[in-house]
C-alpha positions as CSV (number, residue, x, y, z in Angstrom):
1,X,-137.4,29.3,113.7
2,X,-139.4,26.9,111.9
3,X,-141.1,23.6,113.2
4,X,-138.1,21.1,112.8
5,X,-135.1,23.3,113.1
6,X,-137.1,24.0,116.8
7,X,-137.4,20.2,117.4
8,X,-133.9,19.4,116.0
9,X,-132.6,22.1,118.0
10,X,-134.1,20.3,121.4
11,X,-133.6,16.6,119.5
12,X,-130.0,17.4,119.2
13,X,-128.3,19.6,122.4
14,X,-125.2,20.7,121.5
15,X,-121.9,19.6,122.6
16,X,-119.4,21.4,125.2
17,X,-116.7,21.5,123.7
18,X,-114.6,21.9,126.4
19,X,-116.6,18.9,127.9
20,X,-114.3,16.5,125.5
21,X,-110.9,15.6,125.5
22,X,-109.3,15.0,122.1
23,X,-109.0,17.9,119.8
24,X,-107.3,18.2,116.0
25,X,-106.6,21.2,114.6
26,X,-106.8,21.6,110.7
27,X,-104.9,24.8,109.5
28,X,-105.0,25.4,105.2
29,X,-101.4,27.8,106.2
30,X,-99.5,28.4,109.2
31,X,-101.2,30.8,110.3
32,X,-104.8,29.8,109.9
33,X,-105.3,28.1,113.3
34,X,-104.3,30.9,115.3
35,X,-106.6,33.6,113.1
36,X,-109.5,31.3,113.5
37,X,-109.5,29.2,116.9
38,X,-106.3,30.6,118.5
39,X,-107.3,31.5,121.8
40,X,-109.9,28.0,122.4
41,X,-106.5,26.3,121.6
42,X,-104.5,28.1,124.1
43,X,-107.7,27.4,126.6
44,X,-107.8,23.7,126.0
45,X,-103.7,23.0,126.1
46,X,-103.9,25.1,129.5
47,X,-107.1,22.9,130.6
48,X,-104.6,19.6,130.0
49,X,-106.6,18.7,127.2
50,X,-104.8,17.1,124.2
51,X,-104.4,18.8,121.2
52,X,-102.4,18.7,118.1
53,X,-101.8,21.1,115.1
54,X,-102.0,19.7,111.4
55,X,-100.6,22.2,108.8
56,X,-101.9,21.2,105.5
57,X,-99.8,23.3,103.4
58,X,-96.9,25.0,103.2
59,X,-97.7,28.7,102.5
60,X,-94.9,29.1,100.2
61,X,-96.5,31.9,98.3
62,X,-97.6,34.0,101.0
63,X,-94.9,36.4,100.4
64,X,-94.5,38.9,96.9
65,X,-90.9,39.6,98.0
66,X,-89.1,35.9,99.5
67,X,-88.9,32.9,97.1
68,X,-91.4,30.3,97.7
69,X,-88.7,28.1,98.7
70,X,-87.6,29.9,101.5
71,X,-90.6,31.1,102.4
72,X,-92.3,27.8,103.7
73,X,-89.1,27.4,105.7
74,X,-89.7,30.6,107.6
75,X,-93.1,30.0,108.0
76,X,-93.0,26.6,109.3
77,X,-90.5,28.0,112.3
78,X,-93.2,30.6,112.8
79,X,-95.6,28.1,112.9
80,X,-93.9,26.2,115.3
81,X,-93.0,29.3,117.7
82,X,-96.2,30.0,117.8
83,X,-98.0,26.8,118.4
84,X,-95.6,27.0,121.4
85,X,-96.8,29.8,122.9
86,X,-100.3,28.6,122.5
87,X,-99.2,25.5,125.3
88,X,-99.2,23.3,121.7
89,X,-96.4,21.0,120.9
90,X,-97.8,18.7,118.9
91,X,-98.1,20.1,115.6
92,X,-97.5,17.8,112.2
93,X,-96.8,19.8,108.5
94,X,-98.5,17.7,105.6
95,X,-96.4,20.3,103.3
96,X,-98.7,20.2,100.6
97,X,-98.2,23.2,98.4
98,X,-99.7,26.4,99.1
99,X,-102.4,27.5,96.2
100,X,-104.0,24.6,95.8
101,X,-101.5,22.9,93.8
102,X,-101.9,19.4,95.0
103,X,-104.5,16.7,94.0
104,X,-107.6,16.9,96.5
105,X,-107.8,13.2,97.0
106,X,-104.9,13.4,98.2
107,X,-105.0,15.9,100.5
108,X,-108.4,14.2,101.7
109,X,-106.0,10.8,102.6
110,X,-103.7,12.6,104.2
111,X,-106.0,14.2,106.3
112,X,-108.2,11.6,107.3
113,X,-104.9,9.3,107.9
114,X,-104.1,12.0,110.7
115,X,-107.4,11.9,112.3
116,X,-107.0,7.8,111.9
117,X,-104.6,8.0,114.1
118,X,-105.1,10.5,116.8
119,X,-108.9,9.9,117.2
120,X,-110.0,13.3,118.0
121,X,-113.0,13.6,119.5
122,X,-113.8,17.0,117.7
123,X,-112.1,18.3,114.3
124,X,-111.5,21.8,113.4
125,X,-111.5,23.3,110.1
126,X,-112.3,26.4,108.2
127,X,-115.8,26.9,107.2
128,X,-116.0,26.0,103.8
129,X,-119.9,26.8,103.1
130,X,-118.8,30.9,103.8
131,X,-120.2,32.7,101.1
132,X,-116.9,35.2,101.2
133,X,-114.6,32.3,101.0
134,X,-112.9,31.7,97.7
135,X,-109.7,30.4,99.1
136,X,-109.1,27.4,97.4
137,X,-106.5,25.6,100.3
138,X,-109.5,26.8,103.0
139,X,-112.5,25.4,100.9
140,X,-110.6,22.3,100.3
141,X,-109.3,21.8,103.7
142,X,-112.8,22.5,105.4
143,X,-114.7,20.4,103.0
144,X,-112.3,18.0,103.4
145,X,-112.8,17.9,107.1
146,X,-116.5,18.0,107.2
147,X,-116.2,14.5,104.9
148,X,-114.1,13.0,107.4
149,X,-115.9,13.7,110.3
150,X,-119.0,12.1,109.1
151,X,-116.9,9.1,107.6
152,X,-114.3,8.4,110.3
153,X,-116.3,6.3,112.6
154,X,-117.3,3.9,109.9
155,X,-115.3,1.0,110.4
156,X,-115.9,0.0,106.8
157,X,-114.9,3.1,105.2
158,X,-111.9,3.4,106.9
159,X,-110.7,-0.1,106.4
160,X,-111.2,0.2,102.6
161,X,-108.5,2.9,103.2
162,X,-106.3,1.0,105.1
163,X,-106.8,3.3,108.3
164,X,-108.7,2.5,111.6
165,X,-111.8,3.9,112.3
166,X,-111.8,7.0,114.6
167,X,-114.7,7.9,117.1
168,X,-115.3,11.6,116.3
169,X,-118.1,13.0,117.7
170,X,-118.2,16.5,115.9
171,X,-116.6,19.2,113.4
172,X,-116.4,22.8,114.5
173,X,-115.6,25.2,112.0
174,X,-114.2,28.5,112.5
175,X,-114.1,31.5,110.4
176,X,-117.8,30.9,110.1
177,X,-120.9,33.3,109.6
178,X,-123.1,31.2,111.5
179,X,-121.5,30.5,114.4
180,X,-123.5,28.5,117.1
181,X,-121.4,27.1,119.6
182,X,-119.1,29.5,121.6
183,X,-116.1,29.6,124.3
184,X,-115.2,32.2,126.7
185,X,-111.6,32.8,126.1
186,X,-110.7,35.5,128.7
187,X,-106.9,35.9,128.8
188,X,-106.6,33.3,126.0
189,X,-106.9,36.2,123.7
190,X,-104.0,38.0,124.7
191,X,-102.1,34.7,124.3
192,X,-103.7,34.2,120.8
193,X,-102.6,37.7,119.5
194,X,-98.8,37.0,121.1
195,X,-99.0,33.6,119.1
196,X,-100.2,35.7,116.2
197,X,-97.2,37.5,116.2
198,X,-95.1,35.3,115.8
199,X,-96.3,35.2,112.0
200,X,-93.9,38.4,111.3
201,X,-93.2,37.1,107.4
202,X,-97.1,37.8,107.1
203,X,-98.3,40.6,109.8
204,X,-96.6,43.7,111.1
205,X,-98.2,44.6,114.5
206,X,-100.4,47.4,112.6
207,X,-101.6,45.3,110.5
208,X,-105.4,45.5,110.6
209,X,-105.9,42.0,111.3
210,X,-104.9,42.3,115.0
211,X,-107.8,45.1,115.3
212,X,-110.1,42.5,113.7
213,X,-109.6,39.3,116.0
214,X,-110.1,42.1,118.9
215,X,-113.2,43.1,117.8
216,X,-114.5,39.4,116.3
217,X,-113.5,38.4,120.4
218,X,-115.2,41.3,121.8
219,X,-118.5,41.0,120.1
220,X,-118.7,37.3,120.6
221,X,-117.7,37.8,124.8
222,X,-120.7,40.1,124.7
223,X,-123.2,37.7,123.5
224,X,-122.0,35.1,126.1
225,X,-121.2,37.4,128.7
226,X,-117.5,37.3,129.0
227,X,-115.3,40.1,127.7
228,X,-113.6,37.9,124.9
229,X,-114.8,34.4,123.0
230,X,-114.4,32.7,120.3
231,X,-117.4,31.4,117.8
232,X,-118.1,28.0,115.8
233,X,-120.2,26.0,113.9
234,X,-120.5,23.0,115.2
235,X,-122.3,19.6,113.6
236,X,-122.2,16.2,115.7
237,X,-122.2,13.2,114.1
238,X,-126.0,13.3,113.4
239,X,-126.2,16.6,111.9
240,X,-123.4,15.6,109.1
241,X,-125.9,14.6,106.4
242,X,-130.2,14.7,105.6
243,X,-131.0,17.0,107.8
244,X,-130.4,20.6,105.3
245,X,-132.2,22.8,108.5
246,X,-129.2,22.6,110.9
247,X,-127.3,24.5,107.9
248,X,-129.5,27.5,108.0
């Protein structure tokens, strides 16, 4: 560790995140939220904190065999199943199309126009700086959501878009190789892989990515002593911009 990442890192303690209230959920497809932050959802509705879903697209071609059509349909009732048996009833569907077939300044306004008007205290997103990632929905969805997180609380910015400001406090992106802020999930994971399940126009129950989330939840419960968690990167307010050492 070099010189000012060790001073940022004592500068700058990290937030808890179960320590704040408000919490947003960005998922690129219907699925998304539950693969990446699944189980800390389902441990924050149970904790009475307040949470909502946002579904940015549609995932209409997630499917070689249903027409696209149809297939955002299904997905949305999966979706919504699912968020349910995560303790989540909140959850609003932008319904932008799946593939990246949208303008991404749009997509950017409707975002930010949601987070305008729950005022989360933390956003989360895919991380869009993965090196593995070539996704366009998830790069533009956590990029997206790294800009607003930064920008929301400026009164200035937001009024130029006709929105309120919104006092967010931090992004935490999941799917992330750099994790550094974690929660102990517990039983949350067998609730997460039930929620999972629900996805059955995307995931049979041998499909492999089941087996991955159970070892992903097993290795990070290790390194924080609990038998399952779930990993972020997390950036406050302060570490959104000039300061290039909290990204390493």
């Amino acid at each position: 560790m070099n010189l000012v990442k060790a001073a940022l890192h004592f500068a700058l303690p990290k937030l808890k995140i179960e320590e704040s209230d408000r919490f947003l959920f960005f998922g690129p497809h219907p699925d998304d939220i539950e693969i990446g932050a699944g189980a800390t959802a389902a441990k924050l509705a149970a904790m009475g904190k307040t949470v909502r879903f946002v579904i940015v697209t549609d995932g209409r071609f997630g499917s070689e065999t249903t027409e696209p059509e149809k297939l955002a349909g299904i997905r949305k009732a999966e979706a919504l199943e699912s968020a349910r048996l995560l303790g989540v009833d909140d959850v609003v569907f932008l319904s932008f199309s799946d593939g990246g077939f949208y303008d991404a300044d749009e997509l950017y306004r409707a975002m930010v126009a949601e987070v305008s008007a729950f005022r989360p205290d933390i956003i989360f997103a895919p991380d869009p700086c993965v090196t593995s990632e070539f996704h366009k929905d998830h790069l533009n969805v956590g990029r997206a959501a790294g800009s607003i997180a930064c920008f929301a609380p400026y009164r200035g910015i937001m009024n130029e878009m006709g929105l309120h400001p919104s006092p967010v406090k931090a992004v935490a992106f999941f799917m992330t190789a750099k994790p550094d802020a974690f929660v102990r999930t517990g039983k949350y994971f067998r609730v997460q892989m039930k929620a999972l399940s629900c996805h059955k126009s995307q995931f049979d129950e041998g499909n492999v990515i089941f087996t991955y989330l159970r070892l992903r939840s097993l290795n990070y419960g290790f390194r924080k002593l609990s038998l399952h968690a779930e990993a972020f990167r997390l950036l406050s307010q302060t570490e959104l911009h000039c300061l290039p050492e909290r990204g390493k």
